[in-house]
C-alpha positions in Angstrom: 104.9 110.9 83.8 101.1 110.2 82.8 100.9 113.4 80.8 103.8 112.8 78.7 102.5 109.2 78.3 99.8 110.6 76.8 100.9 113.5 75.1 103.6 111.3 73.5 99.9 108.5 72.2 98.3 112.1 71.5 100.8 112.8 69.2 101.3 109.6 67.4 97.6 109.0 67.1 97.3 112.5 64.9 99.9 111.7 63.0 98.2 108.4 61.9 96.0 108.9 58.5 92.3 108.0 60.1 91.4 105.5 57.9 94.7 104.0 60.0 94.6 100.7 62.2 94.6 100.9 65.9 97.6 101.4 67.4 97.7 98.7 69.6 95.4 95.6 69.2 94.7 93.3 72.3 93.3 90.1 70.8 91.7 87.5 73.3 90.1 83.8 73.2 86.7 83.4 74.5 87.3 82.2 77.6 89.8 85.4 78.6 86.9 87.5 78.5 87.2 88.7 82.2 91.2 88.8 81.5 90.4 91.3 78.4 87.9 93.6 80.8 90.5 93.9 83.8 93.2 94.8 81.0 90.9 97.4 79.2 90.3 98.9 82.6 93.6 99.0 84.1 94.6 100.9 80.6 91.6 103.1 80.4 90.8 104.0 84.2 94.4 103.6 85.8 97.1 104.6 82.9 94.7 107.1 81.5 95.0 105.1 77.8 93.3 107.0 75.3 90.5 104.2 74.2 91.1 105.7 70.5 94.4 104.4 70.8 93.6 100.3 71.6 91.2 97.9 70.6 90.1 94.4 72.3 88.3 92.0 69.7 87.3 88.6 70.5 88.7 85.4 68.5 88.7 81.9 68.3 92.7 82.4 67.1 93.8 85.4 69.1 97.2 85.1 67.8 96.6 85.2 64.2 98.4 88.2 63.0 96.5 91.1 62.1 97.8 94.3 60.9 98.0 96.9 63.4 99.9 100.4 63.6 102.3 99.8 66.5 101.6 96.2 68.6 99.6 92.9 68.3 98.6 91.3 71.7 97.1 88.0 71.9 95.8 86.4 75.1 95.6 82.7 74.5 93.1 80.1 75.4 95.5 79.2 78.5 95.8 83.1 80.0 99.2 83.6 78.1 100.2 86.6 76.3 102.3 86.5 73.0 103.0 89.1 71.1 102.4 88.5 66.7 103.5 92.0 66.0 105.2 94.8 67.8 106.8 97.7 65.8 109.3 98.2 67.9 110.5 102.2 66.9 106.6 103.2 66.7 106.3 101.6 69.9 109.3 103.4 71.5 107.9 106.7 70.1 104.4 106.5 71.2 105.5 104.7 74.8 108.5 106.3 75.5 109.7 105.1 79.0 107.4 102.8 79.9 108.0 100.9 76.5 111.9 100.8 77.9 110.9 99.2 81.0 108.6 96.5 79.6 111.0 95.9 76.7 113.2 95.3 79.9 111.0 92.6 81.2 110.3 90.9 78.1 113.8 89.7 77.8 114.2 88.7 81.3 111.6 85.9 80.4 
């Protein structure tokens, strides 16, 4: 399941035009510094997340949209997560089943 994970972010990240945004943007406040490192790792050491693929950038307004290929995530001042932009057919291309499953949870909440 990994390797078509990643073929399937493989794929989409060479169709992109370089000069193209990230494909997924995690923004973060300040003080969710440690919140933005154990995300980063969990996606780079224990999903295998190609780093080309994501960026983390530090704001004082995490949740001001910026333009991004596939998903905006902000972490807020508080330790929430909202979610400014997600495009959701690039997102079900690149993420396949696991974007199914946390499409699942979102509306749950």
């Amino acid at each position: 399941m990994k390797f078509t994970f990643s073929i399937g972010l493989l794929i989409i990240f060479y169709l992109i035009p370089i000069e193209a945004k990230e494909v997924i943007l995690f923004s973060y406040h300040p003080s969710q510094s440690q919140m933005s490192q154990t995300l980063k790792k969990i996606m780079h050491e224990n999903m295998d997340f190609p780093e080309e693929l994501v960026e983390f950038i530090e704001s004082e307004e995490p949740c001001k949209r910026k333009e991004v290929s596939a998903a905006h995530i902000c972490i807020k001042e508080n330790g929430e997560m909202d979610f400014p932009i997600i495009y959701t057919e690039t997102m079900k291309e690149t993420l396949g089943v696991f974007w199914s499953e946390f499409k699942d949870e979102l509306k749950e909440k």
